[in-house]
C-alpha positions as a printed NumPy array, in Angstrom:
array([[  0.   ,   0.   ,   0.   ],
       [  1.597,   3.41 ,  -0.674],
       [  1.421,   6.08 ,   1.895],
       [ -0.344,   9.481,   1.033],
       [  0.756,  12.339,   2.78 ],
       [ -2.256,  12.062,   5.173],
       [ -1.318,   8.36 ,   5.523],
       [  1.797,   8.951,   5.917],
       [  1.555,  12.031,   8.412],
       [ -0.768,  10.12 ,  10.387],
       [  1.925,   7.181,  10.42 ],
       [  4.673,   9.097,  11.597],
       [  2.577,  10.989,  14.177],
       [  1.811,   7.145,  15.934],
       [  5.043,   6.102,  15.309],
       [  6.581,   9.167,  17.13 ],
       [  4.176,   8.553,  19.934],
       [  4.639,   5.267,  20.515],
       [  8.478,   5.949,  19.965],
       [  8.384,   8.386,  22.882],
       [  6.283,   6.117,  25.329],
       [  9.259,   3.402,  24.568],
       [ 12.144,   5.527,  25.121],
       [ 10.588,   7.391,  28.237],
       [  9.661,   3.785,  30.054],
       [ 13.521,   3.992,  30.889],
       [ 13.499,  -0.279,  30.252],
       [ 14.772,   0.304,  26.243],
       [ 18.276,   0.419,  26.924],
       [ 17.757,  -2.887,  28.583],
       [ 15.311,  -4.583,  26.536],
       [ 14.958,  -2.932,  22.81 ],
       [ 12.679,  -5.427,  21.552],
       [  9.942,  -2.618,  21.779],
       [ 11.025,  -1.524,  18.733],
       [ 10.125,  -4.734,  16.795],
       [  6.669,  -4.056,  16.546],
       [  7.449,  -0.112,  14.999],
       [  9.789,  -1.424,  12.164],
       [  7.559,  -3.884,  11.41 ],
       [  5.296,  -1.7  ,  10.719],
       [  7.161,   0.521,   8.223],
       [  8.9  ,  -1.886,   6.469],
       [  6.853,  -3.446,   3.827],
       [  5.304,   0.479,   3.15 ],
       [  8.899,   1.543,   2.138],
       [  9.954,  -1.626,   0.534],
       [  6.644,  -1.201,  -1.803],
       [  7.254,   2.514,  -2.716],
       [  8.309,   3.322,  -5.893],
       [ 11.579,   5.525,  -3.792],
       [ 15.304,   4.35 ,  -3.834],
       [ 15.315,   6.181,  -0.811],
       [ 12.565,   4.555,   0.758],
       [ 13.775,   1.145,  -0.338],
       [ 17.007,   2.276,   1.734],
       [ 15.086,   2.948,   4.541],
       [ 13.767,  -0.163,   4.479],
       [ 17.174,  -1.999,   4.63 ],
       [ 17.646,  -0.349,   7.311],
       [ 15.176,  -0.795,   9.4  ],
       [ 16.212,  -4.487,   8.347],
       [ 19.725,  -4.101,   9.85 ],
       [ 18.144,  -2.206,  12.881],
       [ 15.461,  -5.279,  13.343],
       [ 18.509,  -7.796,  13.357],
       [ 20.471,  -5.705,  15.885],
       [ 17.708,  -5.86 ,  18.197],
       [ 17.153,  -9.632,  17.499],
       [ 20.95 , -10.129,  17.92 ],
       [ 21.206,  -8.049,  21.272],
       [ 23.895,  -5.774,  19.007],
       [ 23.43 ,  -2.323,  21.228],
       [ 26.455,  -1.172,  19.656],
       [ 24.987,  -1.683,  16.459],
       [ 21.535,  -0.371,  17.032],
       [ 22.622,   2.497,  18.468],
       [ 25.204,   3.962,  15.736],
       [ 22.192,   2.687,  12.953],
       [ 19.592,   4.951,  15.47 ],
       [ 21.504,   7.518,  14.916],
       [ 22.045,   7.296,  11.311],
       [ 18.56 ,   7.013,  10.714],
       [ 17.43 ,  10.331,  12.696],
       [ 20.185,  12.675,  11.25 ],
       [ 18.421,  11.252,   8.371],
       [ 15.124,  12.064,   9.385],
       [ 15.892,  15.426,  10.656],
       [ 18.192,  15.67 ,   7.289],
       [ 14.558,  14.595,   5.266],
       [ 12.594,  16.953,   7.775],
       [ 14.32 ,  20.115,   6.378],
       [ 13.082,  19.627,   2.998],
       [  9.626,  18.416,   4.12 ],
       [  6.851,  21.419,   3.874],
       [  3.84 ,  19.612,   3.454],
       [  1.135,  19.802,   5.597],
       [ -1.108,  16.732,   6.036],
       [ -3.647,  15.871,   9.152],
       [ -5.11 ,  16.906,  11.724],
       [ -2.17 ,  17.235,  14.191],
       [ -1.65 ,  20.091,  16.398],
       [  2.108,  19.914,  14.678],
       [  0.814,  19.009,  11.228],
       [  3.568,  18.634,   8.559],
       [  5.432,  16.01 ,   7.902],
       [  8.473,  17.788,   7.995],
       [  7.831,  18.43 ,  11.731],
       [  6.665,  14.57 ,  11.988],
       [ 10.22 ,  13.803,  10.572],
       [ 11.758,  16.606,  12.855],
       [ 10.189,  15.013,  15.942],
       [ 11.268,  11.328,  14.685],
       [ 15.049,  12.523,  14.002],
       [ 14.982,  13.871,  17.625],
       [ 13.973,  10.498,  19.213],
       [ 15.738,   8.475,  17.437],
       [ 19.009,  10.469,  18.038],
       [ 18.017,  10.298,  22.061],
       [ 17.374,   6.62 ,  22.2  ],
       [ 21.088,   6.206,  20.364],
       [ 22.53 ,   8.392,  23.096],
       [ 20.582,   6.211,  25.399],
       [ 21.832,   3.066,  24.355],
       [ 25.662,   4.769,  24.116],
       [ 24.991,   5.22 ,  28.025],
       [ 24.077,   1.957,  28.803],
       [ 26.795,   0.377,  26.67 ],
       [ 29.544,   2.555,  27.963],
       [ 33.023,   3.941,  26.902],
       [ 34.604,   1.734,  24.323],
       [ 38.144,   0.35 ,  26.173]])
């Protein structure tokens, strides 16, 4: 199914919720699995657009899935990053507006997302350490 920009505003929004209830239950550096359910999700929308970039994002979130299957924090973390200076990257060129949202364009959506996913890497980074 390909995503409108309603579809896919009103995506994002739940996925940014339910990305901020996981990362603010302080148990996701311990247990990631939460995010299973989110990147499953996403992943056959992108890998059914008709974007390279999408199709990307969809590896990804492949890679991230098997990091969190694989207990790789390192891993997930440096990919968590990745993907929200990519967001926020996306987010600058983003002006559409789409929903009903009291922040309603995507671009803010994509904002938001870069934001958390950048804190739950910095999250995990804590919980994993300094490298020796």
């Amino acid at each position: 199914m390909a995503l409108s920009s309603d579809n896919l505003n009103d995506h994002l929004y739940s996925t940014n919720l339910a990305l901020g209830d996981l990362f603010n239950n302080h148990t996701f550096a311990h247990d990631p699995s939460g995010l299973l359910p989110i990147i499953d999700s996403w992943t056959p929308q992108l890998q059914n657009s008709h974007s390279a970039v999408l199709h990307t994002a969809a590896a990804d979130l492949g890679q991230l899935k098997g990091y969190v299957q694989n207990g790789d924090r390192a891993g997930l973390s440096a990919l968590l990053q990745h993907l929200g200076e990519q967001a926020s990257k996306a987010a600058s060129n983003t002006h559409d507006l789409a929903g009903n949202h009291l922040h309603n364009g995507i671009g803010d959506q994509l904002r938001h997302l870069g934001q958390l996913l950048i804190m739950a890497s910095g999250n995990l980074k804590s919980y994993i350490g300094p490298r020796v």
